[in-house]
C-alpha positions, 0 to 999 in steps of 0.5 A: 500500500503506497503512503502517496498516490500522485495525480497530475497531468501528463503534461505536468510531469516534470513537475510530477517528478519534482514532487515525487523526488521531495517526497521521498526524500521526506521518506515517503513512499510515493505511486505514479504512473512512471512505475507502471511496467510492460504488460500492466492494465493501465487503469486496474493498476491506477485504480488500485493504487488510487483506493489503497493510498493514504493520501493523494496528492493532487496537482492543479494546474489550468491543465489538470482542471480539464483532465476527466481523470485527475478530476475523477481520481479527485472525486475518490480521493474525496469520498475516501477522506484522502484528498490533499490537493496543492496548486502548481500553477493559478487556476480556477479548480473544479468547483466540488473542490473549491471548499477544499483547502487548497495549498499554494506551492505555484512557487515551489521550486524543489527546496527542501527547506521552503516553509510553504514545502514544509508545511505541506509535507506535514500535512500529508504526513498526518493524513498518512499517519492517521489512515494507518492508525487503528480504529479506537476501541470503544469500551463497553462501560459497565452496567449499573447495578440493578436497583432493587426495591427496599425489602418489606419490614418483617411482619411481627405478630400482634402480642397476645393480650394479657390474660386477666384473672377475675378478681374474687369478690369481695366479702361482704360487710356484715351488717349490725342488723345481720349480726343480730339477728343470727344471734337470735337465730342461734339463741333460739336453737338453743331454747328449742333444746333448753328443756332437753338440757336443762336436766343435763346441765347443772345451773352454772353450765345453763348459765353459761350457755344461756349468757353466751 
């Protein structure tokens, strides 16, 4: 795979080769149409190199303005984001590329050294470097952890109510009117049997009994 493929038109060719010489020796590996051989298939040859390049630099002049094939090389270096066109001489380029940043090297001698070189060769090192470099890896980000509902409070039985032992009833009062009378209640038994008893008892125990 070529860094550069270099479109031009045949009658710019001693300055194709200028171009071709300074890239390499920025350390460039450079594909033109003076490398093909004997027996290659003019345009697969062309047309493969042209999709395989890193960049494609393309010379505009008055004359490869009007070159159906610069401007169709053009029109692929464009839709595979490696266009890197320069000027080579004043012209009106093809108006699809007339929003293309275009460097002017009209002036361009061969110098090394020449700022406007410099920077141009940069730039085309850049797009080199960027079609050769690995497409990011996007890493997964992990998941968040499920949210889960609060747990339930543990259902807690009601305590059984206290058991309450039914107090005794209290003991009623004796009334002065009860104790009377059961003491005439007892009294009168004993008068039933004081007949009976009085021919038992001697006269101190009848007393006694009868006071009680």
């Amino acid at each position: 795979m070529p860094d550069i493929f270099l479109s031009y038109n045949r009658e710019d060719q001693a300055i194709a080769q200028r171009f071709a010489q300074g890239f390499a020796r920025a350390g460039l590996d450079v594909w033109w149409d003076t490398t093909l051989r004997a027996g290659d298939a003019y345009d697969e040859v062309t047309e493969g190199a042209l999709r395989a390049a890193k960049a494609v630099v393309v010379l505009w002049s008055p004359r490869s303005v009007v070159s159906r094939w610069v401007r169709a090389e053009a029109t692929i270096a464009a839709r595979n984001k490696t266009l890197v066109p320069c000027m080579i001489e004043r012209c009106e380029r093809p108006i699809m590329f007339e929003l293309t940043q275009t460097t002017d090297l009209t002036r361009w001698q061969g110098n090394d050294d020449d700022p406007a070189w410099r920077g141009f060769v940069a730039d085309v090192a850049r797009f080199i470097a960027a079609a050769g470099a690995p497409a990011p890896v996007r890493v997964a980000e992990p998941s968040p952890p499920p949210i889960s509902a609060p747990a339930a409070p543990p259902i807690v039985p009601p305590a059984p109510a206290p058991v309450s032992t039914p107090a005794a009833p209290a003991p009623k009062p004796v009334r002065a009117a009860d104790q009377e009378r059961r003491h005439l209640t007892i009294l009168a038994c004993r008068l039933a049997d004081a007949g009976r008893l009085a021919g038992d008892l001697d006269p101190e125990e009848w007393h006694a009994l009868t006071t009680d």
